[in-house]
Every structure is written in structure tokens, then in C-alpha cells.
N, C-alpha and C positions, 0 to 999 in steps of 0.2 A: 215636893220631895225630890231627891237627888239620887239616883242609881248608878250605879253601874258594872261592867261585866267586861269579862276577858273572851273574843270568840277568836275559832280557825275560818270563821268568814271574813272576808273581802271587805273593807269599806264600802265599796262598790254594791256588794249580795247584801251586804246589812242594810243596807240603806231602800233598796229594793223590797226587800224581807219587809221593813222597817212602813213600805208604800203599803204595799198591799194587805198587811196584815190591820195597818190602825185606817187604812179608806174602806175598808171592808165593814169598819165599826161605825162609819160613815163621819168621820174627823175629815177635815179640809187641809191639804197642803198650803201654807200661808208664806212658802221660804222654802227653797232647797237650791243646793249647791253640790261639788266634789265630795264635801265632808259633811254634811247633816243638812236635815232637813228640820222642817217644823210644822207641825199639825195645829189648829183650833178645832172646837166642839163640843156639842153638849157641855155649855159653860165652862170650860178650862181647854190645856192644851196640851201639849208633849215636844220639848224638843230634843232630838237628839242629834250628837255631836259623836264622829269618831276619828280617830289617832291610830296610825300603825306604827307598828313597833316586830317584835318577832309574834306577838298575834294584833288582833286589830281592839283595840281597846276602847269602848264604848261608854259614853255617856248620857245620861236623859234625865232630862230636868222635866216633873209635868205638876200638874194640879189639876186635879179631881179625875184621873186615870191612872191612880197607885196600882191598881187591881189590874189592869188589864196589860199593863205597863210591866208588872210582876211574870203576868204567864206570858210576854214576849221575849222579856229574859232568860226564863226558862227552854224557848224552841231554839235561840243561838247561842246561848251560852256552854260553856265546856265544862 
């Protein structure tokens, strides 16, 4: 599934935000960069991609982490 969200965070903090909230769930960093990173785990993955613009515009593509995926949108989004 494909999300995504408009926030007044930083590519920078989103992507931080982005570490600590899905290695917490205990996902693997598989890829990270300037603009996104990418998790695996517990059978599926999450990656997310961000774009600034006048706020920083967020993307995440995951499978089988709709749910957890949903309430991280929720703590950055506007």
C-alpha cells in the first residue's frame, strides 16, 4: 500500500522520526540516504521517500505494516 502526508518537519527529522520509531518495532534498516530510507521485517518492509517543497512531502510504500505505518503518519503529519 502507498501513503502519504504533508509535514512541517525537516526531511532531515522525518527520516530520524522515521529510524527510531519503525527500529523500535524492531524492522531493519536495509537503505538509507539524504531522502529516505528503507526498513525489512517481520515478513514485509516500509520504504520511505521525502520531497521539500514549502513543507516536506512524504511518501511510504510498505507491505504488511499498513497499521503501524498509519499511527506514524499520524505523530508527523499536519
Amino acid at each position: 500500500m502507498r501513503y502519504g502526508v504533508n509535514t512541517h518537519f525537516s526531511r532531515e527529522r522525518v527520516i530520524e522520526k522515521a529510524i527510531e520509531y519503525f527500529e523500535d518495532l524492531g524492522l531493519e534498516i536495509t537503505q538509507r540516504d539524504d531522502t529516505s530510507v528503507c526498513f525489512e521485517g517481520g515478513g514485509g518492509h516500509v520504504t520511505l521517500s521525502t520531497f521539500e517543497g514549502d513543507q516536506t512531502d512524504v511518501d511510504i510504500l510498505t507491505e504488511e505494516w499498513d497499521a503501524k505505518v498509519k499511527e506514524f503518519i499520524q505523530r508527523i503529519g499536519e
